[in-house]
N, C-alpha and C positions, 0 to 999 in steps of 0.2 A: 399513445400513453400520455398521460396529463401531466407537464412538468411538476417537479416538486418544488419549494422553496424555502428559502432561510425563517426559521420558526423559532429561531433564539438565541439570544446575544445575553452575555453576562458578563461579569470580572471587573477587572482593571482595563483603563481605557488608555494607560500611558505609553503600552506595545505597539511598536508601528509592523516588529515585523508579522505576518501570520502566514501559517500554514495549513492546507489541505490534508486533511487523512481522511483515504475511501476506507470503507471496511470497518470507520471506528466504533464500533457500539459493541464489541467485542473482541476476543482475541487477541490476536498479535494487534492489529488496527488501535484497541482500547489503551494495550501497552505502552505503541510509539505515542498516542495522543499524550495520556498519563507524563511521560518522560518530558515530552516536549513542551508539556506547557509546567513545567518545572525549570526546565531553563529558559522562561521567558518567553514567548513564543505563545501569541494568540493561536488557538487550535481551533480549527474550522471541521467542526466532528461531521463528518459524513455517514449517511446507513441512505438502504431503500426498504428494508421492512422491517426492520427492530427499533421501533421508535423509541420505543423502552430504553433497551438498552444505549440510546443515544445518547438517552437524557441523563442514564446512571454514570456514564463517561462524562457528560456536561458538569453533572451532580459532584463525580469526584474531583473533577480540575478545580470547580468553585471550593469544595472543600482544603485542596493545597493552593489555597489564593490564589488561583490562574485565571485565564481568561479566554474564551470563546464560544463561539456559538454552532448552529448546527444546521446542516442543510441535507436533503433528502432529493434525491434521485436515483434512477436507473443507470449502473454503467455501461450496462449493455443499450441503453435508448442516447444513439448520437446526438437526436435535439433538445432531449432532455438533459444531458449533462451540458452543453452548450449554453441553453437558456439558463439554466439556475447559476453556473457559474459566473456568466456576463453579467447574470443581473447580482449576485452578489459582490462581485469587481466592484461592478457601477457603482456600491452603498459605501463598501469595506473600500478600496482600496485594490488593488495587485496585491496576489500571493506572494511570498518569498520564497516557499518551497512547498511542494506539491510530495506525498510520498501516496504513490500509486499500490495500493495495497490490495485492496479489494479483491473477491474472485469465487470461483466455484468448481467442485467436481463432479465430477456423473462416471464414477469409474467402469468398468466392464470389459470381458476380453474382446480384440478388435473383432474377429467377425462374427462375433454377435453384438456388437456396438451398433448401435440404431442411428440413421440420421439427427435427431436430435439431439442424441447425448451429446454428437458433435459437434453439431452448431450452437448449442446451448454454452458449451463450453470454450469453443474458439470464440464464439462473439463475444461473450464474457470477459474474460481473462486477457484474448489478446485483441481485439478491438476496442477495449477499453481504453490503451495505451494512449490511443489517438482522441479517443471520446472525451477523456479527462483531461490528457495533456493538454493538447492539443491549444483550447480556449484561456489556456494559463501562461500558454509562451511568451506572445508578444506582452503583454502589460506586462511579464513580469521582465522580458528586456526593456520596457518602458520605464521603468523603475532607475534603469541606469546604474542597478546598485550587487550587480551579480545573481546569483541565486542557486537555490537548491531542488535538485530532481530525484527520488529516491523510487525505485520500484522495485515491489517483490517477486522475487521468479521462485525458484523451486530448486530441490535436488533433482528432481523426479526431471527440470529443463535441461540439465549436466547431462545426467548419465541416464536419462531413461527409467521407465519403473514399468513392469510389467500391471497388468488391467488397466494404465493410462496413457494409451496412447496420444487421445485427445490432448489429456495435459499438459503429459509432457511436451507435444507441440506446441501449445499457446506458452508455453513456460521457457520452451526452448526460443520462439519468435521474440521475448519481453528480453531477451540478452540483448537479442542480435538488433533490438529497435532501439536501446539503452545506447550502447556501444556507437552505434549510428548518430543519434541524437548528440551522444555525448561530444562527438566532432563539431557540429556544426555549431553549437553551443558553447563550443571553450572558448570563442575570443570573447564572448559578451561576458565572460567570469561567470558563467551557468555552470555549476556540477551535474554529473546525470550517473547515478551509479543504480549498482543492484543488487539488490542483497538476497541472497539462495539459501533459506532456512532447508533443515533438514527436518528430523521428526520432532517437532513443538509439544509439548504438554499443555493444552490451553483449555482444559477441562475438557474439549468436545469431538475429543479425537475415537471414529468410532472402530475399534480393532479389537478383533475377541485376543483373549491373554497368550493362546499360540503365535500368535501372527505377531504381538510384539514383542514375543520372547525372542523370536524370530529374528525382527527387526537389530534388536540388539544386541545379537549374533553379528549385525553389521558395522557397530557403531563402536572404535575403542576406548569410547569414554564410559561406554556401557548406563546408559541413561538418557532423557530424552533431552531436548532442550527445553529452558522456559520464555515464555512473551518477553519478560523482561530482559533478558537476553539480548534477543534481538532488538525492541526496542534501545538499548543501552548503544548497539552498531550503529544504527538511523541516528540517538542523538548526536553521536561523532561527526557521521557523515552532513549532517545539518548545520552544524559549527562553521566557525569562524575558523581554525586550527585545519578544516580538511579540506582549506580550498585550493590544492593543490591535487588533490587525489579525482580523477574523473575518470571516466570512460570502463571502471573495475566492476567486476561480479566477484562481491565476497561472500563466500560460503561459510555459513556457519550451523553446522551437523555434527560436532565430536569428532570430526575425524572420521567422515561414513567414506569421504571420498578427500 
């Protein structure tokens, strides 16, 4: 697969720090972007096929005076996220924090779960961890100046979800590499946390009306969550104020679990 590459740069050029969001051209991804380039924070919009929507995430940080630009890759292609990243370092600078967001499902019960769904989705979701992280470690301990790790895992990683086994696997690995990471990373003042959204409302959630009547039979807040939401937890965790909190998986689902 042909790397992608950085396609646009806009804003204010006074921000040293910037950060990476995969997944951003929509969803919860669009949300953390949106947030964080409201406190300051050059946003580095990540997508691999909604260019569109990259540009309307670009579109609205330039609209609340922010600033960033955008870059396109595969997170499932190792040398594609590798290349475009390095070669973005190289222009930009080191990240200051990286929020690994990105991801996909292919639900189905397991033994009718085909090879694919599988590897589609473990390669996805949790070899990404290493695909994206990975090229953002060292320069961003080069920096000398600490930094921020945010990754999304899942309820479905917690407790399990019946038709996801796949996911919840790769959901359930993005804990256990967080937690891990987050050790080896405390003394350089790196946070590496994770954040366990429960059932999100982000317009493209696809469940016929039984199933989340259902659902919210689980949930005591009785409602879904919103992007905003979560994005509001990543801005915390991105702060100055949360550099004492590392190594956590906070969940935040009403109260499903």
């Amino acid at each position: 697969m042909t790397a992608g590459k950085t396609i646009m740069k806009t804003g204010r050029t006074s921000i040293t720090r910037s950060v990476l969001v995969t997944g951003a051209s929509k969803g919860i991804g669009r949300a953390i972007a949106l947030r964080l380039a409201t406190e300051g924070f050059t946003v580095v919009v990540h997508y691999h096929r909604d260019e569109n929507g990259a540009k309307e995430t670009l579109r609205q940080i330039m609209e609340q005076n922010g600033s960033g630009r955008i870059v396109s890759f595969d997170i499932a292609d190792r040398e594609a996220c590798r290349t475009v990243i390095e070669q973005d370092i190289e222009v930009h600078g080191a990240y200051y924090g990286v929020v690994s967001n990105a991801g996909i499902t292919c639900d189905g019960a397991f033994p009718a779960l085909d090879e694919q769904a599988w590897d589609s989705v473990i390669h996805t979701n949790l070899d990404s961890f290493y695909n994206v992280i990975h090229p953002c470690v060292m320069p961003m301990i080069g920096l000398r100046n600490g930094g921020r790790i945010i990754t999304l895992s899942s309820v479905s990683g917690i407790m399990g979800n019946r038709g996801q086994v796949n996911y919840s696997a790769a959901k359930a690995g993005i804990i256990g590499a967080t937690k891990a990471l987050a050790i080896e990373l405390a003394k350089r003042k790196i946070t590496v946390n994770c954040i366990a959204p429960g059932l999100i409302d982000t317009g493209m959630i696809q469940m016929e009306p039984v199933a989340i009547e259902e659902a919210m039979k689980m949930i005591p807040m009785k409602r879904m969550g919103q992007a905003e939401e979560v994005a509001g937890l990543a801005s915390y965790l991105m702060s100055d104020i949360a550099s004492y909190v590392t190594r956590q998986v906070i969940s935040i689902n009403g109260g499903m679990l």
